[in-house]
Residue, then its C-alpha position, 0 to 999 in steps of 0.5 A: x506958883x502956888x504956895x506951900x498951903x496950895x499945894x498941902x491938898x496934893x499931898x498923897x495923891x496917886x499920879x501917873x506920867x506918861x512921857x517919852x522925854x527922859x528929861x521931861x518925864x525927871x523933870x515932871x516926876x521931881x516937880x510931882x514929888x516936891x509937891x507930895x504926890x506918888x508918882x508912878x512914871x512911864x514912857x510908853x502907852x502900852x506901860x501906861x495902859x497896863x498901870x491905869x487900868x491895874x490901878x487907876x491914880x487920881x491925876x494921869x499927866x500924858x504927852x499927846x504924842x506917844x507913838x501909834x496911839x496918843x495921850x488923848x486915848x489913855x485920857x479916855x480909858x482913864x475918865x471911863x476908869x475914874x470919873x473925877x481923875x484930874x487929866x493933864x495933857x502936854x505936848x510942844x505942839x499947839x494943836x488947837x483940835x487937840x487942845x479942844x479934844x483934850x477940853x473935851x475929856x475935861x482934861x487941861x493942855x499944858x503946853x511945853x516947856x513945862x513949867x513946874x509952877x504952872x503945873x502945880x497950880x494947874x493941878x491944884x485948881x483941878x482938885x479944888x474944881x473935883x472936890x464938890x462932886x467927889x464929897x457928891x458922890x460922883 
């Protein structure tokens, strides 16, 4: 779990959460929001695509499976969007070509149930990790 001062550089940060649990997506908007972040939260693609490309936020957090299209799909739109968005993905299925998909984009696969610890410390060494190449310019 990070500490207090970890999770300070995640605070204002713009996420967007794509999940079609219910249980899932309070869970996912109340650990982002005890962390700082605004968080903005959807259950579908179509919701997700429409918020993305209006206003592409800093950190997407998507299930995979959402329907017709997936999770890796709005994680693809968001990288042509903003570079150095930080990408997590999520699913209770441990599918390893997703998994490698995911990686792929530079995106991190958080497998479920989710533990609100392990995501904060996921976000935070993806911002850390961000950070040279957004004071590059990148």
């Amino acid at each position: 779990m990070p500490t207090v001062s970890e999770s300070l550089p995640l605070w204002g940060i713009r996420a967007l959460v794509v999940e079609p649990d219910q249980a899932d997506r309070d869970l996912l908007v109340a650990t982002l929001t005890s962390a700082g972040l605004v968080v903005t939260a959807t259950d579908t693609f179509s919701r997700a695509h429409t918020r993305l490309v209006r206003r592409p936020p800093a950190v997407l957090i998507t299930e995979i499976r959402l329907g017709y299209h997936n999770g890796l799909h709005l994680a693809h739109i968001a990288r042509w969007l903003r570079r150095q968005m930080i990408l997590v993905v999520t699913s209770h299925y441990r599918d390893p070509v997703l998994t490698r998909d995911a990686a792929a984009l530079g995106a991190t696969f958080v497998p479920k149930p989710l533990s609100p610890g392990r995501l904060l410390l996921t976000l935070y060494r993806a911002y850390r990790a961000a950070l040279p190449a957004q004071y590059a310019g990148a």
